[in-house]
C-alpha positions in Angstrom: -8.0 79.1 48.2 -8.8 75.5 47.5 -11.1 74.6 44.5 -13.4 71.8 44.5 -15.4 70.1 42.0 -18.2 68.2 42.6 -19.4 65.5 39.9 -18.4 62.0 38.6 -14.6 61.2 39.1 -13.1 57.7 36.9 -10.4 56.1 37.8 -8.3 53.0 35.7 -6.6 50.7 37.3 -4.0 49.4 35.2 -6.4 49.7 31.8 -6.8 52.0 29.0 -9.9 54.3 29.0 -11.4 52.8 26.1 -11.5 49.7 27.8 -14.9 48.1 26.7 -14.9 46.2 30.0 -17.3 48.4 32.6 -15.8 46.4 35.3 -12.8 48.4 34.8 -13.5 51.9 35.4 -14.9 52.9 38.4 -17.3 55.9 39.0 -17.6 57.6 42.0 -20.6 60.6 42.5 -19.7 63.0 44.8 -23.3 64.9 45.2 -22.4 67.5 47.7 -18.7 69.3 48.4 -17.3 67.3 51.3 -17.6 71.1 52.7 -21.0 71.3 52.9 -23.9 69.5 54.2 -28.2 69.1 54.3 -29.7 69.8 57.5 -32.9 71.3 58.9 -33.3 74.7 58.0 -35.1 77.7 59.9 -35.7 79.2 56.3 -37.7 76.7 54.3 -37.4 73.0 54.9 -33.6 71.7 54.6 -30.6 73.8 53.0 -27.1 73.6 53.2 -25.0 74.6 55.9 -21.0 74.9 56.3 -19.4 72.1 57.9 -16.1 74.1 57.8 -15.0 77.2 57.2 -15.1 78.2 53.5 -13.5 81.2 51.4 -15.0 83.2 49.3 -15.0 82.8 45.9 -14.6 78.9 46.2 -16.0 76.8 43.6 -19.2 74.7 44.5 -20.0 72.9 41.9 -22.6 71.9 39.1 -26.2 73.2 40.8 -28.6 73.4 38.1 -28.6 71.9 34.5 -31.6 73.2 31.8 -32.4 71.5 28.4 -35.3 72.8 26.3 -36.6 74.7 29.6 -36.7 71.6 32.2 -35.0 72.6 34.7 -32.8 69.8 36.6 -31.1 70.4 40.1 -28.4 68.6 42.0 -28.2 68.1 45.3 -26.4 71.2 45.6 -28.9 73.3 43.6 -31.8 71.4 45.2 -31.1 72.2 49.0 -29.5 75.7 48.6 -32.0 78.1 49.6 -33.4 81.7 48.8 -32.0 85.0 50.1 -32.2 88.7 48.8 -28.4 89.0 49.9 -27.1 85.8 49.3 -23.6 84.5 49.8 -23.9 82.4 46.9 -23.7 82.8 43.1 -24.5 80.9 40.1 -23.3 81.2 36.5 -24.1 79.1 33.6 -22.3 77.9 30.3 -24.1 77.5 26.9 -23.6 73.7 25.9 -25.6 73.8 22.4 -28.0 71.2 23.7 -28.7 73.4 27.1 -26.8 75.2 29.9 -25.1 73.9 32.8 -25.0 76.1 35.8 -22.1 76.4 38.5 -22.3 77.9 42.1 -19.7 79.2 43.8 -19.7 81.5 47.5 -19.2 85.4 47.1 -18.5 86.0 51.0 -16.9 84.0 53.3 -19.0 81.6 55.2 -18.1 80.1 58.4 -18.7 76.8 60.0 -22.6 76.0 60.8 -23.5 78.5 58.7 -26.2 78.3 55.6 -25.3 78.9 52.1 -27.9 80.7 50.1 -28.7 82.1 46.2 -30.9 85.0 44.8 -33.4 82.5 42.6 -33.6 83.6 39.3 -35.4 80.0 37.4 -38.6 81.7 39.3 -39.9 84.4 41.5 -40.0 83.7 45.7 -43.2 84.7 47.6 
């Protein structure tokens, strides 16, 4: 199974980490799993669909993250839409400050198919 994180990567070329000098580190933002992308959605608006095949039990990435009850989504938690048997599941870690929530499938998904979550942040129809 391959694991995948999605999120800020730094690189140094040649320079310590500490470096003061932003010019060198470079940042790269991955928003989405190169797995996965937005399209049109016959459920609600856009969502995110399977460009590939994908295990289950594969890890997704960050979707939501919640400080002092705002509620901010990534790309990932913003496009992933509702189901009552989804084939998606989220899980969060306490940070002190807030939580961060992860997503990862529960069932395999095949290519062209659209990944989905039970909402919990708030009820659907």
């Amino acid at each position: 199974m391959r694991q995948h994180v999605t999120g800020v990567r730094r690189s140094i070329e040649g320079r310590d980490a500490d470096s003061p000098n932003a010019e060198n580190l470079r940042m790269t933002y991955q928003a989405l799993p190169k797995e996965l992308h937005i399209k049109d959605s016959p459920i609600a608006g856009q969502g995110l669909f399977a460009k590939e095949d994908i295990d289950a039990m594969m890890y997704l990435g960050i979707s939501h993250v919640v400080v002092d009850e705002e509620i901010m989504r990534t790309p990932l938690g913003g496009f992933v839409n509702h189901s009552d048997d989804p084939n998606c599941v989220k899980w969060y870690e306490d940070q002190g400050w807030g939580r961060i929530y992860y997503m990862k499938t529960i069932k395999e998904i095949k290519k062209g198919e659209e990944l989905f979550l039970k909402y919990t942040f708030y009820k659907v129809g």
